[in-house]
C-alpha angles and dihedrals in degrees: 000000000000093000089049095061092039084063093046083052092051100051097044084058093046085057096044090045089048090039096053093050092049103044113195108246127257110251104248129269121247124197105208101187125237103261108237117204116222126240119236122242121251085214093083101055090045099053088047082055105042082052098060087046091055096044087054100038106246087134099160082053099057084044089054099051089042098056085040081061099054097049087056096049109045121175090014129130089233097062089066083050082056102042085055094049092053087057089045080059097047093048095048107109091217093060102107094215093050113149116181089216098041085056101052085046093059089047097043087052090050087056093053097063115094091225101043094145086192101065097134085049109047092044093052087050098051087045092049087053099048085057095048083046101056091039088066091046089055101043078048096059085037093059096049098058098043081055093050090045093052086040091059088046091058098048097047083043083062108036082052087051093041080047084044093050095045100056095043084052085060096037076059083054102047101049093045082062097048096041094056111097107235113239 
């Protein structure tokens, strides 16, 4: 028995021995990495509002919001977006305060920037402007020389009806003289 148990000791030294020289390997580590919620974006939320000012008007108040925007978001895509929404205000011919010139302008400063994401855009929209620009011009020119036009009319109408009166003036003349029975 004592040599049994001799053996059983053995060979449990033979497999620590063997054991300790082959370590098992430690499972892997895995990183899972913290999941980060992202922020939203206030974009978003502006744009909805600066909508509904628009839809009802209040055009200086969607500008203002706007301009607030991009003070608080310096250096983010979403500054040129509204940069580009500010010159669609300013080119809307509802907008009470539209000027023509302001609104290229705008446009002309969003196109400026190096990241302006609306180029297309914002080029369509200036061209589109500057024809609509020179057709009122034109309907402008136009206008004043049909008015001229109908200015010098008028006044040969009545210098022919001041020429008119004049000579029927001396045909009632005339006639009083002839009428008259001579005594």
């Amino acid at each position: 028995m004592r040599a049994a148990i001799a053996r059983h000791v053995i060979g449990a030294l033979v497999l620590l021995s063997v054991a300790c020289r082959h370590p098992a390997p430690a499972p892997p580590t895995v990183l899972v990495p913290t999941p980060v919620i992202p922020i939203e974006s206030p974009w978003p939320a502006t744009l909805g509002a600066v909508r509904e000012m628009v839809d009802s008007g209040r055009f200086a108040a969607a500008d203002t919001l706007l301009a607030a925007f991009e003070q608080e978001h310096p250096g983010t895509p979403e500054v040129d977006e509204s940069a580009f929404w500010r010159a669609l205000l300013r080119a809307d011919p509802r907008n009470p305060a539209f000027a023509s010139a302001e609104a290229r302008a705008a446009l002309d400063g969003y196109l400026a920037r190096t990241t302006a994401q609306r180029r297309v855009e914002a080029e369509l929209l200036r061209r589109m402007l500057t024809t609509v620009d020179s057709l009122r011009a034109a309907h402008a020119t136009a206008r004043a020389a049909a008015e001229a036009r109908d200015r010098a009319r008028e006044e040969e109408l009545q210098k022919v009806r001041d020429e008119l009166q004049r000579t029927q003036a001396e045909l009632d003349r005339i006639k009083k003289r002839l009428g008259s029975p001579k005594p």
